[in-house]
N, C-alpha and C positions, 0 to 999 in steps of 0.2 A: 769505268761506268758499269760495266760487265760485273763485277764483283760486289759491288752497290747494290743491283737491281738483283742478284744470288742474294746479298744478305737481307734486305728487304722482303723477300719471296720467303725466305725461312723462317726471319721470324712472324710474318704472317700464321706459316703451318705450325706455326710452336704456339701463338696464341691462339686459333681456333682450335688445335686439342686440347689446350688447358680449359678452354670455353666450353667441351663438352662436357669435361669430369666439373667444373666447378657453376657455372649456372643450374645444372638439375641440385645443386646441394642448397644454393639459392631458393630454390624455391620450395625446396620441400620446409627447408627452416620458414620462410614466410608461411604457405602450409602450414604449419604445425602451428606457428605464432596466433594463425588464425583460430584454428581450429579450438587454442585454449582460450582465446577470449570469446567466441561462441559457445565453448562451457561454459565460461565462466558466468557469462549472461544468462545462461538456460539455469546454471547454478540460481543463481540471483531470481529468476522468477519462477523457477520450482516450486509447485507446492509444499506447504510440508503440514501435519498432522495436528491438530489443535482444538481444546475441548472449550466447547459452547457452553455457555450458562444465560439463559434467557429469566431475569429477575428484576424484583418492584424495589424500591428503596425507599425508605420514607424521606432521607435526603433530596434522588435524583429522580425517583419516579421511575420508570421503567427502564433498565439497562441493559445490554449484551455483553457480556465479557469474552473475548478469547486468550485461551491460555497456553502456552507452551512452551518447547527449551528454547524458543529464541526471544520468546518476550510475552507483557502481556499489552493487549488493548481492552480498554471499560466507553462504549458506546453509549452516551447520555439518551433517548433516545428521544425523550422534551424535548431536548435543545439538540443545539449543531452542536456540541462538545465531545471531544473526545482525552481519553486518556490514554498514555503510549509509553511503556517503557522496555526495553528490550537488554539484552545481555552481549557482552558481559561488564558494564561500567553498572545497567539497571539506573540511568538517569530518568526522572519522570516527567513529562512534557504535559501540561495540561491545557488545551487551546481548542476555539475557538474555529471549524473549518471554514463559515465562510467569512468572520472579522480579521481572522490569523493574529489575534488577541489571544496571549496564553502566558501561562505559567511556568516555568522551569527549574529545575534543582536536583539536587545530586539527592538518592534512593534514603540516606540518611536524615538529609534537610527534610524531604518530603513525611519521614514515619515521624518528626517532633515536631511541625508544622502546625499551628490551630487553623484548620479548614474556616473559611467565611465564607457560603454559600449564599447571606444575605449580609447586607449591609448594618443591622441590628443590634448583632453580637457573633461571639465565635460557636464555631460547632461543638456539639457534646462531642467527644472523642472518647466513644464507647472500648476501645483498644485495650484501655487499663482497668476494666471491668474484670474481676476476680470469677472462674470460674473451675466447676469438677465436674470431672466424666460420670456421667450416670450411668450410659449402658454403649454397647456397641451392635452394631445391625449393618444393613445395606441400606444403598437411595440410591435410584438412578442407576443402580448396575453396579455400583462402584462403595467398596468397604466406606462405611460411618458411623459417626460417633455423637451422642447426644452430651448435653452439660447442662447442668442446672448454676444459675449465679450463688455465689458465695455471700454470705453476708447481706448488709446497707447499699444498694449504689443509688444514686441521684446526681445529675449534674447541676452545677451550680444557679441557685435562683429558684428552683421548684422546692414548694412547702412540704410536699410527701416525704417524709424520712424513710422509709423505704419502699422508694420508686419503682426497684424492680429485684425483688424479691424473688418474685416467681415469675420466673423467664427462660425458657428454653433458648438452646445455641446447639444448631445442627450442621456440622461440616462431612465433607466427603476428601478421599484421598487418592491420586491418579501419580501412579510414579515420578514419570517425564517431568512433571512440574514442579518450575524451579521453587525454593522456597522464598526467595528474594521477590517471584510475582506474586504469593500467595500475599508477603506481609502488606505490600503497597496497594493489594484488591481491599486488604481488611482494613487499610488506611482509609480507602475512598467510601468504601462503603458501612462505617465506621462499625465496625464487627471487635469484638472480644479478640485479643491475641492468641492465635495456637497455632499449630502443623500443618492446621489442614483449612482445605476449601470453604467458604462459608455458604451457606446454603438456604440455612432457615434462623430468625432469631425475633422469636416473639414473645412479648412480655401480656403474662395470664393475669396479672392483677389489673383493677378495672381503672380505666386512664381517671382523673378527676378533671370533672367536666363542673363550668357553674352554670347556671340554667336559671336566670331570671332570682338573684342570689342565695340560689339553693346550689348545693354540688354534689353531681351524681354523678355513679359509675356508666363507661360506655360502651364495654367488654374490652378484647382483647386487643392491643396493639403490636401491629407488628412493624418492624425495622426493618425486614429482607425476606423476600417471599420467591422463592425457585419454582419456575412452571417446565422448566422446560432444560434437560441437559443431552449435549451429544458430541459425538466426533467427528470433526469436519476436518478438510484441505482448503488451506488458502497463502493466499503468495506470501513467500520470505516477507519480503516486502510493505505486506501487510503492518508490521510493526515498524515500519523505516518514521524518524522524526520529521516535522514539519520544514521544509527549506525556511520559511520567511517567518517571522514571528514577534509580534508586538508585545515586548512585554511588561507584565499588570501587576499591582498588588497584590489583589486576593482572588478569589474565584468568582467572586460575586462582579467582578470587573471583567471577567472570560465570558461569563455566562449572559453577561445583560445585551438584549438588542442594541443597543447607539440609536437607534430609532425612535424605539417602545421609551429608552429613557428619557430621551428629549421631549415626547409628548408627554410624560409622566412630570418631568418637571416645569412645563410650560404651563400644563394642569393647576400646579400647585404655586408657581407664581399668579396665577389668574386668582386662584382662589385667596391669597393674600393680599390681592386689590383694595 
């Protein structure tokens, strides 16, 4: 019994020494375990550095774009809408924040996509508009480049043979920025293809206006008007996609109330009475 209660007693002392050396290793790895997913989270809602563009759109009406190497976002700022795509797949999510009604597809689908902003017809997709550099200067702080359009353009349906002849296209150029958020800014907001930022693009020949069946000039029409550029911090995050999402045909199906439309068409059932 004597020998029993010796070897029970030993190894007792053989397991509270190993208890010293190997619990503090326990816990420093727990420690550490922690410590990297408390980076990782601080990682995650880190600011990071990204250029502002506060602009009008004959499309969306007033939007904010932010741009950066993790992605871009285009704030409709009319509507609840927003646009999201971020790196490195550059998928593009177009939705609706408070319907969670949107759009989705892969950066490719999204640049040969005919935009439908209205239920009508498709959007002009001014992208394939033929353009040359006329001069280069600054805007905003930041190197830019003017173009004048090439040639005839018109999209499809308007009588003018040449629609926009004389049209300025004004971009701006910012390292960091991917070119993959530049092409799908120039998607949304249906700008001339090139390198760079789009910024200003107005057409100087007079719109054709009819007026009581006479047609007059109405001066200058513009397509993207920049008031406003700068560098701001805001969370990674900022670009993350939508969890929930219902998804729509076309834009005009992200963009429309559920509300506004049902009294729209309740309106017009009355009126067929």
């Amino acid at each position: 019994m004597k020998a029993f209660l010796s070897y029970v007693a030993s190894a007792m002392t053989r397991l509270a020494k190993s208890l010293v050396f190997v619990l503090p290793f326990y816990f420093l790895l727990a420690l550490s375990a922690g410590s990297r997913s408390a980076l990782s989270k601080q990682s995650d809602a880190s600011p990071i550095s990204a250029m502002v563009l506060e602009q009008s759109s004959d499309i969306y009406g007033k939007t904010k774009t932010f741009l950066s190497t993790a992605g871009l976002r285009i704030e409709l700022l009319n509507s609840n809408v927003v646009v999201v795509a971020k790196a490195p797949t550059w998928k593009v999510v177009f939705y609706n924040t408070v319907t969670k009604n949107g759009l989705a597809m892969s950066k490719d689908n999204w640049l040969s996509h005919e935009q439908n902003t209205t239920y009508i017809a498709s959007d002009w997709d001014r992208r394939t508009i033929a353009i040359k550099r006329l001069s280069t200067t600054a805007k905003f702080g930041h190197p830019a480049r003017t173009y004048k359009v090439i040639g005839k353009n018109k999209p499809s349906g308007l009588t003018a043979s040449d629609h926009l002849r004389d049209c300025d296209y004004v971009e701006i150029d910012k390292a960091d920025v991917r070119p993959e958020a530049i092409a799908i800014m120039q998607k949304c907001l249906s700008t001339p293809s090139s390198s760079g930022i789009p910024i200003e693009f107005i057409n100087h020949r007079p719109v054709l206006k009819t007026e009581a069946f006479k047609t007059k000039g109405s001066g200058d029409e513009t397509f993207l008007h920049t008031s406003k550029v700068q560098d701001s911090m805001v969370p990674a995050k900022f670009f993350e996609y939508p969890k929930t999402l219902t998804l729509k045909r076309v834009e005009a199906d992200v963009m429309t109330d559920p509300q506004k439309q049902q009294q729209i068409q309740e309106s017009f059932n009355t009126f067929l009475r």
